[in-house]
C-alpha positions as CSV (number, residue, x, y, z in Angstrom):
1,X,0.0,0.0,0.0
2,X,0.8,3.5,-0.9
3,X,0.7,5.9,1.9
4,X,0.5,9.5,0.8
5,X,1.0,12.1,3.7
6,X,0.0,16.0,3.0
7,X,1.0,18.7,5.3
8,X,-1.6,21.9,4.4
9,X,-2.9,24.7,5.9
10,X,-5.9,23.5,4.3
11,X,-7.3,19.9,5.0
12,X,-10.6,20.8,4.1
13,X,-9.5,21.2,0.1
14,X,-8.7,17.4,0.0
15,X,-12.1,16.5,1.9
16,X,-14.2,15.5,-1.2
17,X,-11.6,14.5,-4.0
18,X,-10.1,12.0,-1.9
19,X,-13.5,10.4,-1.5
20,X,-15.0,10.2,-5.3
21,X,-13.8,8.7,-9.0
22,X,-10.0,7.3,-9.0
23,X,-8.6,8.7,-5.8
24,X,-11.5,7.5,-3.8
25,X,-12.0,3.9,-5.4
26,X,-8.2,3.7,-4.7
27,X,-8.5,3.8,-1.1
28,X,-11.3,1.7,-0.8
29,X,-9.8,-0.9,-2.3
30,X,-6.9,-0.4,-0.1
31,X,-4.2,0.4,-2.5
32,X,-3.7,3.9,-1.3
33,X,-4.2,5.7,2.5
34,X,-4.3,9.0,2.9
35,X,-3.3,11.4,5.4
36,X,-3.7,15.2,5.7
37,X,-2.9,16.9,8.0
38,X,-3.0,20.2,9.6
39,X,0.0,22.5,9.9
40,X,-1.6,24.5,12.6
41,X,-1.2,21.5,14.9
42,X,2.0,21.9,15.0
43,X,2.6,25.3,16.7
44,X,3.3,26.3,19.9
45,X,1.4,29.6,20.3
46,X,-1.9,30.5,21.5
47,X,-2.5,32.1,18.2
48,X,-1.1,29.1,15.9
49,X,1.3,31.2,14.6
50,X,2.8,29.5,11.0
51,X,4.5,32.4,9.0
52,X,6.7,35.4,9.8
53,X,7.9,38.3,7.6
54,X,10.9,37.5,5.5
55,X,14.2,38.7,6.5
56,X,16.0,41.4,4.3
57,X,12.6,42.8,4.2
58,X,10.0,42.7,1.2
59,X,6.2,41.9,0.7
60,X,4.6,39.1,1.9
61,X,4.8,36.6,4.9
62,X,6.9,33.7,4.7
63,X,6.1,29.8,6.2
64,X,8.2,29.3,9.4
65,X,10.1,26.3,9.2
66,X,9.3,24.4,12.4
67,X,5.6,23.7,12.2
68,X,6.8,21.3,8.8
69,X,9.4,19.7,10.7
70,X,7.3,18.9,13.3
71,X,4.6,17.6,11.2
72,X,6.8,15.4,9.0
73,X,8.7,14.2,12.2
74,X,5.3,13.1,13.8
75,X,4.2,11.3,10.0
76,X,7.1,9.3,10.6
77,X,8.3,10.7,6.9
78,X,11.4,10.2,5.3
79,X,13.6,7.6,5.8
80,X,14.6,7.6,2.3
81,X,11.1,8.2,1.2
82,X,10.5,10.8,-1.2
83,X,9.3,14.5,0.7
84,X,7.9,17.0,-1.9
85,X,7.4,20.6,-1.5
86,X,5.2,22.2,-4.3
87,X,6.8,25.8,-5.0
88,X,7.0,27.6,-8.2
89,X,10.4,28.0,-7.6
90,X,10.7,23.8,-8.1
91,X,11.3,22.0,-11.3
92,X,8.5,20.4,-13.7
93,X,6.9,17.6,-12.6
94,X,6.4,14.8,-15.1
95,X,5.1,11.7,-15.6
96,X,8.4,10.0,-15.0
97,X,8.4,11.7,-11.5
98,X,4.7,10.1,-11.0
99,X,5.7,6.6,-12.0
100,X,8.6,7.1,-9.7
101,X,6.2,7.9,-6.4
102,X,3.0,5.4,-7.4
103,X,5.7,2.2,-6.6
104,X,7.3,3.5,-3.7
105,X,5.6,3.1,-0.3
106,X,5.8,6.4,1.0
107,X,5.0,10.3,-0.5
108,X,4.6,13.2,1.3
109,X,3.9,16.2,0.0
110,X,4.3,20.0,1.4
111,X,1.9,22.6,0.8
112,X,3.1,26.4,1.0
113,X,0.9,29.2,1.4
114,X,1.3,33.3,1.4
115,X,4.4,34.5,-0.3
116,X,6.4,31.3,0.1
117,X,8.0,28.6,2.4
118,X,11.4,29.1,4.5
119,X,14.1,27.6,2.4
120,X,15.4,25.7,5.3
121,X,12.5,23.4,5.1
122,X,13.2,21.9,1.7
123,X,16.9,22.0,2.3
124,X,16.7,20.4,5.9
125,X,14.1,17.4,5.0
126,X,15.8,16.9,1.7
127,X,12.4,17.6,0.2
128,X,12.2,18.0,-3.8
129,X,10.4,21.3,-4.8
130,X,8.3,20.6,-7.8
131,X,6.0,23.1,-9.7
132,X,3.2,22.3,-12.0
133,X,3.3,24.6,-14.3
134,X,4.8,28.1,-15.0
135,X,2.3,29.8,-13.5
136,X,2.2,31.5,-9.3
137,X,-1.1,29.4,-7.5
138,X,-2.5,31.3,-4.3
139,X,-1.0,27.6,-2.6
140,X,0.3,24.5,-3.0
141,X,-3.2,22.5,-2.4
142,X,-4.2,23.0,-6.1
143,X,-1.0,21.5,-7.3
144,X,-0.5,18.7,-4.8
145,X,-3.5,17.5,-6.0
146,X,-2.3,17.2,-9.4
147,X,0.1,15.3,-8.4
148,X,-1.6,13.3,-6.3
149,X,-4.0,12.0,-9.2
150,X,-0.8,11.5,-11.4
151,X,0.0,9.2,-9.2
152,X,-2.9,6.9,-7.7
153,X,-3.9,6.4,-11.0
154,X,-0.5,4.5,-12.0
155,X,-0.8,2.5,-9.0
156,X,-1.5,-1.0,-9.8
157,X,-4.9,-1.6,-9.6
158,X,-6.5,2.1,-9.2
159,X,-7.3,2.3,-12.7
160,X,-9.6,-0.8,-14.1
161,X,-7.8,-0.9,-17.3
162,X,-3.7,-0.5,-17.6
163,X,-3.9,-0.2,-21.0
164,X,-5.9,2.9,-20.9
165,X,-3.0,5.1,-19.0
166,X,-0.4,3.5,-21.3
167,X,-1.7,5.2,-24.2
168,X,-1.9,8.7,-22.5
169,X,-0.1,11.4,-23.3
170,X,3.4,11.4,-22.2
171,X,3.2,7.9,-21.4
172,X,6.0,6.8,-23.4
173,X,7.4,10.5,-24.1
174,X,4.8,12.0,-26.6
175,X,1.3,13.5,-26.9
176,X,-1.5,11.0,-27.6
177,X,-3.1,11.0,-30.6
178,X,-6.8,12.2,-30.8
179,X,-9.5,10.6,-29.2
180,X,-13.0,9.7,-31.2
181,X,-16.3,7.8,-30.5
182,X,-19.9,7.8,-31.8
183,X,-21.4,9.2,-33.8
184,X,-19.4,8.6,-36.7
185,X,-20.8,12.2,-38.2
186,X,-21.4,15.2,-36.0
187,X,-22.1,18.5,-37.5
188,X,-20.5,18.1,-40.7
189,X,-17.4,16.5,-38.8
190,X,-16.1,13.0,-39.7
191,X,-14.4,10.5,-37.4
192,X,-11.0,9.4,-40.2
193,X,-12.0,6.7,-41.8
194,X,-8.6,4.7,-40.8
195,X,-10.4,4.6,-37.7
196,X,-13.6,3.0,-39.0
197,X,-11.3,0.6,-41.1
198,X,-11.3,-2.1,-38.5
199,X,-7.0,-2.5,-39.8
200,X,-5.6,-2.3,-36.7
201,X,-1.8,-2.0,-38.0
202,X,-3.0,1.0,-40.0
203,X,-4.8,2.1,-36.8
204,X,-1.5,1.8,-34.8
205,X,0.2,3.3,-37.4
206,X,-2.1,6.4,-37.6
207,X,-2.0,6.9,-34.3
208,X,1.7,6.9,-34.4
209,X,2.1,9.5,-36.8
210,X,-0.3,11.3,-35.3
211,X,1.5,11.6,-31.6
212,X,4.3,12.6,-33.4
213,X,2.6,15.2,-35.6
214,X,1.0,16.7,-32.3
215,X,4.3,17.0,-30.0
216,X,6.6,18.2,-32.9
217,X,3.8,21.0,-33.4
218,X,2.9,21.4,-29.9
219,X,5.3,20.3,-27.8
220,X,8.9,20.8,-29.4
221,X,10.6,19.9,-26.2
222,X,9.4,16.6,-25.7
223,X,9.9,16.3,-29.6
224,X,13.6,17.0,-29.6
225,X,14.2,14.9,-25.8
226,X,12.1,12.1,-28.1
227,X,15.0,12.1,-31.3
228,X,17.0,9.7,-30.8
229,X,20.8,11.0,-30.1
């Protein structure tokens, strides 16, 4: 089983998507556990005091550092396990990173708030600082539940056919080609008739070129990591 430990400001974000489709079905079938918990819990004031203003001055509060030691301390986290904090500062997160967390046992993931998180705490828990996108969040909940999904639904059994995530995008390095179902017609637009053909090594085939066509045009980094050296 998969234990995945969140440290927020915010429980009450994960409330409901831990409990429906993928993430939900996952846990009930005891594949995945789940614990959030509150960062509040561990301070030491009367007023649950969890950021500061930054030294050398400027806008914003800051995360103090010792409310997310405590908490990861009292999850029993680490011991080699991996400790993420999601930052905008952090590097991409891909799909490699999510197969690498849905086989291990242990993930924990970090959720900043305000301006942003003392730098002590991913340097001192040897956490990984990971962003979502290229874009500022008003926290880390949105995008640790991101990654969160990208990873339940790799682990074996959450999804109740395999097949259907190894022809995602960025499964094996490209875009996926498109997707089409019934009706056949719509509004003067055709399904390609390769895909009516019942051929299924022209299907492949299709489908091939068309993952390529789509990350070359969109994509042009994963296109040039894809060319072989």
């Amino acid at each position: 089983m998969l234990t995945i430990n969140v440290v927020t400001l915010f429980p009450e974000v994960f409330e409901a998507p831990l409990r429906v489709s993928i993430l939900g079905r996952a846990a009930e079938r005891g594949l995945v556990r789940y614990r959030v918990v509150q960062l509040r819990e561990y301070t030491h004031d009367r007023h649950k005091t969890v950021d500061d203003t930054p030294y050398g001055g400027g806008a914003g509060m800051v995360l103090k550092p010792e409310p997310f030691f405590e908490a990861v301390e009292d999850l029993g986290g680490g011991a080699g396990q991996p400790i993420v904090l999601l930052s905008a500062r952090g590097r991409a997160f891909t799909h490699r990173d999510a197969v690498r967390f849905s086989v291990g046992k242990e993930l924990t993931l970090l959720c900043g708030h305000y301006k942003d998180v003392d730098q002590r705490v991913a340097d001192g828990l040897s956490a990984e600082e990971l962003s979502i996108g290229d874009f500022v969040l008003s926290g880390g909940e949105p995008a640790a539940l991101c990654v969160l999904d990208a990873v339940v639904r790799l682990v074996p059994g959450a999804l109740g056919d395999h097949e259907s995530a190894a022809t995602d995008s960025h499964y094996d390095g490209l875009l996926a080609a498109p997707s089409y179902t019934r009706p056949p017609s719509y509004r003067g637009m055709d399904v390609p008739a390769v895909l009516l053909s019942g051929d299924h090594a022209e299907i492949a085939a299709w489908r091939a070129a068309q993952a390529e066509r789509l990350t070359r045009e969109r994509r042009p980094d994963l296109w040039n990591k894809h060319l072989p050296d």
